[in-house]
Structure formats: C-alpha cells, structure tokens
C-alpha positions as CSV (number, residue, x, y, z in Angstrom):
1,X,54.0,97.9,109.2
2,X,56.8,97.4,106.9
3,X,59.7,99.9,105.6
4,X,61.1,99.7,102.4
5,X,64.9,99.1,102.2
6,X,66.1,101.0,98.8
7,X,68.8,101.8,96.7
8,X,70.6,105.2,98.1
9,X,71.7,107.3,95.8
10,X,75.7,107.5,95.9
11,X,76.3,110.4,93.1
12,X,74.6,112.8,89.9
13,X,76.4,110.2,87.2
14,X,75.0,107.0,89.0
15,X,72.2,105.3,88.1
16,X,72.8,101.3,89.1
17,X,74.9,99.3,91.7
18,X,75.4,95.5,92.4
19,X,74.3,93.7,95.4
20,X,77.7,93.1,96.3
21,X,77.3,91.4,100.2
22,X,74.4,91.1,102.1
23,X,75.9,91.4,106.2
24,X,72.2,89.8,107.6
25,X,69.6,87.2,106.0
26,X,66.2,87.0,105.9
27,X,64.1,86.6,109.1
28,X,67.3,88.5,111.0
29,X,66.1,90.6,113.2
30,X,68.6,94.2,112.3
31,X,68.9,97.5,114.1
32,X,68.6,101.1,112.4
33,X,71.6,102.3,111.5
34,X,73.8,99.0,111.7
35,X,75.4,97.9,108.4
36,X,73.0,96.1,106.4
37,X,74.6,95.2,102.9
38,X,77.3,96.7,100.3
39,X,76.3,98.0,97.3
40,X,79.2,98.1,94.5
41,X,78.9,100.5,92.0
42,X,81.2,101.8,89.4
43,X,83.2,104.3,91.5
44,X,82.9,102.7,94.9
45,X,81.7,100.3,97.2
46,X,79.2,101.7,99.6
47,X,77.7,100.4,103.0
48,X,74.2,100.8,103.4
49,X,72.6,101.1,106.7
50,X,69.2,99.6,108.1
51,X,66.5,102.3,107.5
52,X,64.9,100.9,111.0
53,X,64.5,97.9,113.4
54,X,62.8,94.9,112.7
55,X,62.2,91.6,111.0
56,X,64.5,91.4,107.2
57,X,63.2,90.3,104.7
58,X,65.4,90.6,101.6
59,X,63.9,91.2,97.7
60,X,67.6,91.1,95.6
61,X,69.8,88.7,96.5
62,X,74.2,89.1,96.0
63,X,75.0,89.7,92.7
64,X,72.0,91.5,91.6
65,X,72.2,94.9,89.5
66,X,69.7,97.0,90.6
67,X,68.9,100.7,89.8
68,X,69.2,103.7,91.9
69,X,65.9,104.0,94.1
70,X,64.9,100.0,93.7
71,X,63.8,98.3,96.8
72,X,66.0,95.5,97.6
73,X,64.2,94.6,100.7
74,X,61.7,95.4,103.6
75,X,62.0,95.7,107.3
76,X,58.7,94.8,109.5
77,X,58.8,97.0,112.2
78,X,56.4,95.5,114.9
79,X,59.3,92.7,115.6
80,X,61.4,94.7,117.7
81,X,63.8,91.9,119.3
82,X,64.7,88.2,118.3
83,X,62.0,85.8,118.9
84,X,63.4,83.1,121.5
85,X,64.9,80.0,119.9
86,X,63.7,77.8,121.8
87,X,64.1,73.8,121.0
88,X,61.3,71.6,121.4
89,X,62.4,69.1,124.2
90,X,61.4,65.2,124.1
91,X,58.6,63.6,125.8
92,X,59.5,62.0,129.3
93,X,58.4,59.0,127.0
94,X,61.1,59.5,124.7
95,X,64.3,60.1,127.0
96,X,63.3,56.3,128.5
97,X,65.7,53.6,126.9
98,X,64.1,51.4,125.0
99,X,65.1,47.7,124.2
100,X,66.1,47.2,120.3
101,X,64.5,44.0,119.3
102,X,66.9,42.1,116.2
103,X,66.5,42.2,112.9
104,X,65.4,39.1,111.1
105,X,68.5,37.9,109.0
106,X,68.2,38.4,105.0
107,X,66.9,35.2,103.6
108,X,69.6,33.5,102.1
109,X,70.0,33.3,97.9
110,X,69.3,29.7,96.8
111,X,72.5,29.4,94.4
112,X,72.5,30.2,90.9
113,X,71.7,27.6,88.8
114,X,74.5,27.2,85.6
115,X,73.0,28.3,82.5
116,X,71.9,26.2,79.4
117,X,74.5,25.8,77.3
118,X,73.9,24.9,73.7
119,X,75.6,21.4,72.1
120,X,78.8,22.8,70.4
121,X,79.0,25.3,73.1
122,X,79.1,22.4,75.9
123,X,82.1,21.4,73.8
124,X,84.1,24.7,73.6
125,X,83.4,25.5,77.3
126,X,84.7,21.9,77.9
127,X,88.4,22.5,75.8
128,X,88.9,25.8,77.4
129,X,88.2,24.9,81.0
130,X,86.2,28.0,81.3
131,X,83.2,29.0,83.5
132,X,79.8,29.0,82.0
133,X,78.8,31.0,84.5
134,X,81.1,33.8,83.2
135,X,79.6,34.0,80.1
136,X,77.1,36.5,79.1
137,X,74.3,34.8,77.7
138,X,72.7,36.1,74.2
139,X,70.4,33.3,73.4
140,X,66.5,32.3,73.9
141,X,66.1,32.0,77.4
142,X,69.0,32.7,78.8
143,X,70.7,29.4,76.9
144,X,74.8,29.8,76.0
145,X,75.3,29.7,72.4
146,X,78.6,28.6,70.6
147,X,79.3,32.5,69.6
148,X,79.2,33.5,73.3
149,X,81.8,30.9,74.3
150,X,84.1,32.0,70.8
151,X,83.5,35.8,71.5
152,X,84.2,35.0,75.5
153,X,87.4,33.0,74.5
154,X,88.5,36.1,71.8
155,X,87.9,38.8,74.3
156,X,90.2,37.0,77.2
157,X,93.2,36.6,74.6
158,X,92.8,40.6,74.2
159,X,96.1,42.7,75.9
160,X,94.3,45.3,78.4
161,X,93.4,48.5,77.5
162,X,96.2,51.3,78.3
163,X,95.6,53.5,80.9
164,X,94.1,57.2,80.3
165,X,96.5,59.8,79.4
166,X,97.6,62.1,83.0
167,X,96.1,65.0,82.7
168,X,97.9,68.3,82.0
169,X,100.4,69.9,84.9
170,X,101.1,73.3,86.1
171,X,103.5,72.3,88.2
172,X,105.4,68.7,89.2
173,X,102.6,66.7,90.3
174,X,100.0,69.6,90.3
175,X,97.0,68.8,88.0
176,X,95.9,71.9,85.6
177,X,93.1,73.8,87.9
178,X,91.1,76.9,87.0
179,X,88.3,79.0,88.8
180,X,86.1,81.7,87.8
181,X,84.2,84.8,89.8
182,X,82.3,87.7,88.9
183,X,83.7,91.1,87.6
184,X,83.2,93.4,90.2
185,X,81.1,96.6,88.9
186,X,84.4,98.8,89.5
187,X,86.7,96.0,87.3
188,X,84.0,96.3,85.0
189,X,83.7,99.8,84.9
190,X,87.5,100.3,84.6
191,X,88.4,98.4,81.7
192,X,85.2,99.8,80.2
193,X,86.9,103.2,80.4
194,X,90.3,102.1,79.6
195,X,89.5,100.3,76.4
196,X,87.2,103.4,75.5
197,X,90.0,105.4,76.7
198,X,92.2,103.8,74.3
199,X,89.5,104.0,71.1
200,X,88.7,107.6,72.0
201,X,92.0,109.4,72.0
202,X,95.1,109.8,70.4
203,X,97.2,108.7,73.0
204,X,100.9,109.6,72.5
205,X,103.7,109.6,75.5
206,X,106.8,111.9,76.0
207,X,109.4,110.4,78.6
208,X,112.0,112.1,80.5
209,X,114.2,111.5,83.4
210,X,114.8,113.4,86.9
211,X,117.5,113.8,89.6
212,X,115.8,113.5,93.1
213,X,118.7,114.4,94.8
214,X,117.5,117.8,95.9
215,X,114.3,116.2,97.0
216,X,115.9,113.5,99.3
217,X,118.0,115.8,100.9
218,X,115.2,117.9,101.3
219,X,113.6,115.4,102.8
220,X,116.2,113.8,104.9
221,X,117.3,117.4,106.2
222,X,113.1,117.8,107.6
223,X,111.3,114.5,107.7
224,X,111.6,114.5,111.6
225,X,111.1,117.9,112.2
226,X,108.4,117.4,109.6
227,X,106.1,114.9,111.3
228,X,106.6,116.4,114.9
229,X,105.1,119.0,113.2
230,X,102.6,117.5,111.4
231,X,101.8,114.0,112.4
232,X,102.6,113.1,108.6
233,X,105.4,111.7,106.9
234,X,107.0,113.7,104.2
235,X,106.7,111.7,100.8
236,X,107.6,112.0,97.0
237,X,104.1,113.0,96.3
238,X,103.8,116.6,97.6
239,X,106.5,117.4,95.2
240,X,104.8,116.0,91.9
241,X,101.5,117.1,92.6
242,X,103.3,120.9,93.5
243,X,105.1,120.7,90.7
244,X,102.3,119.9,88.1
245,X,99.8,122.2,89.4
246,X,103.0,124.9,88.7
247,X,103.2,123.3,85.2
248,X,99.6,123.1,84.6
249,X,98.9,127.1,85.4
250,X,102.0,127.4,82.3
251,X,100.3,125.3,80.0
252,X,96.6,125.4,80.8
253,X,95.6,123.1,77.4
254,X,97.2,120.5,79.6
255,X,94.2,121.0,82.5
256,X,91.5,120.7,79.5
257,X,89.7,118.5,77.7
258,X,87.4,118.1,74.5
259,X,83.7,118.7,74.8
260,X,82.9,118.0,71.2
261,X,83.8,120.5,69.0
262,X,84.7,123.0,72.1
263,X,88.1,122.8,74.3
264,X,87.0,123.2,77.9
265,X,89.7,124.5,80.3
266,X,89.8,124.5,84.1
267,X,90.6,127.5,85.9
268,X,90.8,125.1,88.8
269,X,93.5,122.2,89.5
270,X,92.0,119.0,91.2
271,X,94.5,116.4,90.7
272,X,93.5,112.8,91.0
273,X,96.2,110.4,92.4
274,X,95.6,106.8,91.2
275,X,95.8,104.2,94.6
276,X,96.0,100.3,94.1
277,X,92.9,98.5,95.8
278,X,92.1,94.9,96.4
279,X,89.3,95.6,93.5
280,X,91.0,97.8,91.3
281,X,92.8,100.7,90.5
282,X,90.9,104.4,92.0
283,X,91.9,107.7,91.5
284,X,91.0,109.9,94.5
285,X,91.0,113.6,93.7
286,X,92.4,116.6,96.1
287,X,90.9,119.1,95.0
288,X,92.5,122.8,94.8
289,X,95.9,121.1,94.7
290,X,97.5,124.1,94.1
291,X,96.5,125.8,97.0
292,X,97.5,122.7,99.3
293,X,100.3,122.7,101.9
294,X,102.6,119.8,101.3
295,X,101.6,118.5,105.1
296,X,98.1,118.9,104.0
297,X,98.8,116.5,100.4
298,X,100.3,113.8,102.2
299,X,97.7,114.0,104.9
300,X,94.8,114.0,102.3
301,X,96.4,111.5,99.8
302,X,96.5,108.7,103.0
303,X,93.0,109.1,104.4
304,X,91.7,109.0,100.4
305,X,93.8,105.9,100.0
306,X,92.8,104.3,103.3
307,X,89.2,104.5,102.8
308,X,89.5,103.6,99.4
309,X,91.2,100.5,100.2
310,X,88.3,99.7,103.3
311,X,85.7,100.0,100.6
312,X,84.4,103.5,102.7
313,X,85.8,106.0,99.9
314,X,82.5,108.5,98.5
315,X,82.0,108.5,95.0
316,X,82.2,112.6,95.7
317,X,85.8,111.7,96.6
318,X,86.6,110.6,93.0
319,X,84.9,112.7,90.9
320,X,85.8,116.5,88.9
321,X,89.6,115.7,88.7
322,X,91.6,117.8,85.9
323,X,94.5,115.9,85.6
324,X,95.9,112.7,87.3
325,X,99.4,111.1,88.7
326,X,100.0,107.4,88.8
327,X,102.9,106.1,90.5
328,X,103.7,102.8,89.7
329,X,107.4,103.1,90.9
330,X,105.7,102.1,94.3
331,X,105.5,98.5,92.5
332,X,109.1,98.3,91.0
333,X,107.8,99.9,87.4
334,X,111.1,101.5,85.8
335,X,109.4,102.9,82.9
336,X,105.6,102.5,81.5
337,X,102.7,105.1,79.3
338,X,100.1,105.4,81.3
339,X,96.6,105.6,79.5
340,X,94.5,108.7,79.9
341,X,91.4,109.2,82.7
342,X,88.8,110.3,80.5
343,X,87.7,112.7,79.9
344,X,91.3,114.2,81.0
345,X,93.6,114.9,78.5
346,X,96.6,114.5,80.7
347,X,98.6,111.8,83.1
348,X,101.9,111.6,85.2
349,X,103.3,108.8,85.6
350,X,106.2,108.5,88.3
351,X,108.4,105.4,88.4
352,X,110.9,104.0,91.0
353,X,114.1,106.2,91.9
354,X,117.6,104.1,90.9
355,X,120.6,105.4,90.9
356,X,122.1,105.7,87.3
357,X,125.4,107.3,85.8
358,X,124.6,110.8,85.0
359,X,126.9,113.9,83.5
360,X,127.0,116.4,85.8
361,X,129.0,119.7,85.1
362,X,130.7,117.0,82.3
363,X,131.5,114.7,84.9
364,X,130.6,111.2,85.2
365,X,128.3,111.5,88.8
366,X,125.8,108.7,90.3
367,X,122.5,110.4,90.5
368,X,118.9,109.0,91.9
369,X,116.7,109.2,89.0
370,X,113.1,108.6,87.6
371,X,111.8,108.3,84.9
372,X,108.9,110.8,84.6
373,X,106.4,109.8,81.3
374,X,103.3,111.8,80.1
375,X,100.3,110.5,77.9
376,X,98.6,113.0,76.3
377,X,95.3,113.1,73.7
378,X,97.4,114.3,71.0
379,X,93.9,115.9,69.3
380,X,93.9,118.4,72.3
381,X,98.1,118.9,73.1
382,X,100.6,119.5,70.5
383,X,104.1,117.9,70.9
384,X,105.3,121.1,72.2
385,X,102.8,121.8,75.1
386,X,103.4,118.4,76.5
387,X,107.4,118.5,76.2
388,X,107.2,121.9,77.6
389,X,105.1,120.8,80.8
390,X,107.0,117.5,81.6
391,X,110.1,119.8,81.1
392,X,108.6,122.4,83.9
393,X,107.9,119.3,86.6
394,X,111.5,118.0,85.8
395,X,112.6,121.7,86.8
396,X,110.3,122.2,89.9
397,X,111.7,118.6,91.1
398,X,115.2,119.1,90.5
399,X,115.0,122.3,92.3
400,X,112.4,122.5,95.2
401,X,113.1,125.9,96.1
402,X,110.8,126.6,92.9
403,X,107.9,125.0,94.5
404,X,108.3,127.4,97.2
405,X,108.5,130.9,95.0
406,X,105.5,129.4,92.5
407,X,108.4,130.1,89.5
C-alpha cells in the first residue's frame, strides 16, 4: 500500500508553504523519520520527515506553493530496501575482438563546371580579371548576367563593415552580467510586511544617544566570572532588552497596538530581537522578558539565532512578540529608523558604540556612545510617551544598578 506524504502544519496563521528542496528523488528508496524535503513558509523553513519506508514517489516538485494538508507525494511501503543495481553484462560474444573492415572512400566530386556567362558579362569578367566562379548567379539557368559581374565588381570596391560595438563593462575587461532566482517565501513575506508596514502606520522616530561606559565596566569587571558561571558570554543585549521591559511597564501604550477602533495592551512583555539570516531578516521572541535573568537572555537569544540561521527555528519561536529590538550596530550602522513589526507599535534600534566627545560635569570627556532610535505608530504613541520611554532605557543603560532594583 501506499502512504501519503502531506503538508504539516507549521502554525494557527499558516495556511501555504513552497517546496523549497527536495533531499531524495523519485524511485529513492527513504526511511521514516529521515529528512525528506524543506518546506519554506513565510516565518520559517521547516524539515519535513518521511512518514514511513519505502519507494518515493514525489507529486510537487521545488518551487511549488502548496497549501497546508496537500499531498506532495506518496511512499509505497511493500519496497522496504533498494532493489539491486545490477548492470547487464555483455555476451561472451561481445567481449571477443572483432576485426573492423575499412570504409569505402567518398566518391570523389567531378569538378565544378564554370558557369554560363552572358556576352557583355564574358567582357566585364575579362577586364576585371575576376573569377566567374565567384559570382552569384541571378539568371535563367544558372547563366552570369552583366548586372552580377557590375554588382560583384561594386560590392568588392565597398570598405568593410566596422566591427560591432563591445558590449557594456562592469569592470576593466568584465562584460555586463546579470542573474535572477526566486524570492524565497520569507523575502517575500518580509517586504510584504514592511511595505504594508510602511502604508499602515504613521511611522515617526525619536533618536537619542547613550554612554555605555557603566555597562562595559560592568562587563569587563564580570564577563569571566560570568561565563564560568554560566557557560554564556555576557553581551550588550541583556541590558536593552532589561531596560525596555523596565520602560515598557512605565509606558504600557508603548507594549500595544491598534485592533481597529480598540487599543489592545499587553500585560505581558515578549520582546522579539531581530537576527540576520542567509534568507532574511527574523525576529525570534523571548518571551516573559521581564522575568528573564541576563544569563538566561543571552543563552536564549543564541540558540533562537542559531537555529534560525540552520533553517530549524519553529514558527512558535517567532510569533506573540510585543515589542522588538534591532541592532544593526553589529553591522557598522551609526544611526538608522527602524520600520515597525506589525502589528507592534514599537522598535529599538541599537547602533555601534564609538567613542565621541561628550560634556561630562562641564568637562570635555571621551565617552563610548550609541545612538539609541525609536519608531513608533504615531496614531497609537504621542511624542511624549515615546520621548519618555527612550529617555527611561537611556537611564537603565547608563546606570545598570537600575536594572537590578526594577527603578
């Protein structure tokens, strides 16, 4: 009998994938349970497993969108092992030499005999000293006529046509080369949600800046005893995501979102934290952020991140964030406005830590410092709310100690 392969489902909001890589071909003979081809959807790439052993036979080749619960394929489960490959050998007949007998020779062209060449063109091809035999022939029968010895004669007086132009360069001696490939579901999906992102909201961005001096001492003063501890390195991120789950229990309108005409707020604080892929930007989400120990952050942020980079991250793993931080500091970014996660009203951007002249007690002091910016849906967050908030994560940065007491 034969089992059907289908379409898993992968999460509540998804309803389609792509065929993204098939790991066997038809008439393989696959296992159950071993990886039998990736479906891309757009959240995240998933591997999905044989359903049993047998003979493949695929239905919806690479490529193909197909719908949550489709069958893409079927397994016949009375082949239970690879049927022998074996090569048919030659006859005893064949393997015996056998004498090659030679090929008659081509019989030979009898040469061509000159064409018939009209009166007055007998005379033309006699002044030029040309070949008849070069001259195509328009006449009855093949015959030579006094206009194909004049229009043979004007076309050898004729300068050579000029080469074709070289074509375009990208670089010195590089011709101009492009290549195409299909979107991936995820691309697709995210500039789907960041154009209607964009068309959705009334985007606006408040910027301001942060001395990281506390926070590197911190971390310089700990980091060993830190990941003895904890098997963990101690990075930037504990600090942000500590400090806006602080800010976001000030200014909870920060945590909500629209619903129509209703404002929804979260009395929870799943902060998503936006990782770079090979196929695109994902925002894993750790949820209960606030209750989160700063070992337990940076150990959640680089499992997320590692599994979303292997193509093994759940779509459960990026869903019901409240509010997001993107870092692009991590990339050399000294200043950028982030666009909104939808249907989150809020985003953190961090950027890279360079030491600038500051004032400091009205001196002139070199200080680390980032840039911190906030995009908010200005339908939802008044001037004042965002200010206010970016203001508390400067404070909670600057001085750690905060983080600690929750003040």
């Amino acid at each position: 009998m034969t089992v059907a392969i289908k379409v898993p489902s992968v999460g509540e909001s998804i309803t389609e994938g792509t065929i993204a890589h098939w790991h066997k071909k038809s008439g393989d003979v696959v296992r159950e349970e071993e990886p039998l081809f990736e479906l891309e959807t757009e959240k995240a790439t998933t591997t999905v497993p044989a359903p049993a052993t047998g003979k493949l036979k695929i239905a919806a080749q690479e490529g193909k969108t197909v719908a949550i619960g489709a069958v893409v394929g079927e397994i016949d489960d009375s082949v239970k092992a690879p049927a022998a490959d074996k090569k048919a050998e030659p006859s005893p007949a064949a393997k015996l030499p056998t004498e090659k007998k030679p090929e008659p020779a081509p019989p030979e062209k009898p040469p061509a005999e000159p064409p018939a060449l009209s009166p007055a063109a007998q005379k033309l091809v006699a002044e030029a000293g040309v070949d008849p035999k070069a001259i195509p022939a328009t006449g009855r029968g093949g015959r030579v006529t006094k206009e194909d010895v004049v229009h043979f004669l004007d076309e050898q007086k004729q300068p050579p046509a000029p080469p074709p132009p070289a074509p375009a360069v990208q670089a010195p001696g590089a011709p101009a080369k492009e290549r195409r490939e299909r979107m991936s579901a995820i691309r697709q999906r995210i500039a789907e949600k960041l154009l209607a992102s964009q068309n959705s909201t009334a985007t606006l961005t408040t910027f301001n800046e942060a001395d990281l001096s506390a926070v590197l001492a911190l971390r310089a003063k700990y980091k060993e005893r830190f990941k003895d501890k904890h098997q963990v390195n101690l990075g930037f991120m504990p600090f942000f995501v500590k400090a806006c789950a602080l800010a976001l229990k000030a200014f909870p309108v920060v945590n909500a979102f629209l619903d129509g005409g209703e404002i929804v707020y979260h009395d929870t604080y799943h902060i998503g934290v936006a990782v770079s892929t090979d196929k695109g930007l994902m925002v894993p989400v750790l949820r209960d952020a606030d209750r989160m120990s700063f070992a337990a952050i940076d150990r959640t942020i680089a499992e997320l991140a590692a599994r979303a980079r292997d193509g093994k991250i759940a779509v459960q793993d990026l869903q019901g964030g409240t509010f997001t931080i993107t870092n692009g500091g991590v990339f050399g970014s000294l200043l950028s406005t982030p666009i909104l996660n939808p249907p989150q009203s809020a985003i953190l951007g961090m950027h890279t830590i360079q030491k600038r002249p500051v004032v400091v007690d009205d001196q002139i002091a070199i200080r680390p410092m980032m840039y911190l910016a906030l995009s908010y849906d200005h339908r939802l967050i008044d001037g004042r709310e965002a200010v206010q908030f970016l203001v508390r994560v400067k404070e909670c940065v600057e001085n750690p100690e905060r983080l600690l007491l929750e003040v």
